[in-house]
C-alpha positions in Angstrom: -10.9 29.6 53.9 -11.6 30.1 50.1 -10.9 31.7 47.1 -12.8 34.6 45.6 -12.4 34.7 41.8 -12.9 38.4 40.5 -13.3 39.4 37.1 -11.9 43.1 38.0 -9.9 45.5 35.9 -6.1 46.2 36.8 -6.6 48.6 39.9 -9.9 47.0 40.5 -8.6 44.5 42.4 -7.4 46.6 45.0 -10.6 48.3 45.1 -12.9 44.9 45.5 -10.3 44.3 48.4 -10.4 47.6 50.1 -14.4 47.2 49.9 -14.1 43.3 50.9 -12.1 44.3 54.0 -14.4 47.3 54.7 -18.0 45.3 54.7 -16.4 42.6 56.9 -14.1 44.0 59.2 -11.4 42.4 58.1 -7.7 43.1 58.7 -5.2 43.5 55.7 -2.9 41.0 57.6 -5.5 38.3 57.2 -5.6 38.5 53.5 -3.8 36.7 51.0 -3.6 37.5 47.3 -2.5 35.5 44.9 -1.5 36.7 41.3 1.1 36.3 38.8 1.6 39.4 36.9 1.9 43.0 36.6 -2.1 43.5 36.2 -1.6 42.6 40.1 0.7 45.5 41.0 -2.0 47.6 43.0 -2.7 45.4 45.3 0.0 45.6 47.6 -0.7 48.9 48.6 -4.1 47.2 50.3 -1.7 45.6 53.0 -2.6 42.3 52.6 -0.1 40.0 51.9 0.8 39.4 48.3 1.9 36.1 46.6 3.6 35.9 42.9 2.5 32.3 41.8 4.6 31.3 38.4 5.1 35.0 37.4 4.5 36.1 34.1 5.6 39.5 32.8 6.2 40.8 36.2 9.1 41.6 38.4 8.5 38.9 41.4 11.1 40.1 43.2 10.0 43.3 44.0 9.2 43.6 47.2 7.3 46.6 47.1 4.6 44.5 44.9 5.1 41.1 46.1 5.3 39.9 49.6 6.2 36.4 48.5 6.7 34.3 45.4 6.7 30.6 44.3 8.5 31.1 41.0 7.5 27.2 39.7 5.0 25.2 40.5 1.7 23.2 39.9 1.0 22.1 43.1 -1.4 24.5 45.1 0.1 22.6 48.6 3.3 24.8 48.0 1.0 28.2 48.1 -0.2 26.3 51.4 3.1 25.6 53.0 4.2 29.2 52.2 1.7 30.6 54.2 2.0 27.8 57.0 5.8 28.7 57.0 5.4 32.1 56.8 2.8 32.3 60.0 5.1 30.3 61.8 8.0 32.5 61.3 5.3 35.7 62.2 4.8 34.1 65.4 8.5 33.4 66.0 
């Protein structure tokens, strides 16, 4: 529902999302992450899913890092139909 902008170091982005899901409840599978590069590589192991969004300097295609990828774009409704797409297939 919106997008917290952190100015975090490399592994503190996991750690603002580990204390994000820890002072509201929330579930790993109801967060999304979007990043674009290495710097982003310790979120994954937060469990929430994990979008590479025109990938810089990274290896989008590992899966152990990134959950998804949109290797081109500059249209924020493709980030959005992922996710729609991606639910849908979830509840399949």
């Amino acid at each position: 529902t919106n997008i917290i902008d952190t100015d975090s170091d490399v592994e503190g982005k996991k750690r603002y999302i580990l204390n994000y899901m820890k002072e509201t409840k929330t579930d790993p599978k109801d967060i999304i992450f979007v990043g674009n590069a290495d710097n982003d590589r310790f979120v994954s192991s937060t469990g929430c899913t994990t979008i590479c969004l025109n990938p810089t300097g990274t290896n989008y295609k590992d899966k152990n890092i990134w959950s998804l990828c949109i290797e081109k774009t500059d249209d924020f409704k493709d980030v959005l139909n992922l996710i729609v797409n991606t639910n849908e297939k979830r509840e399949q």
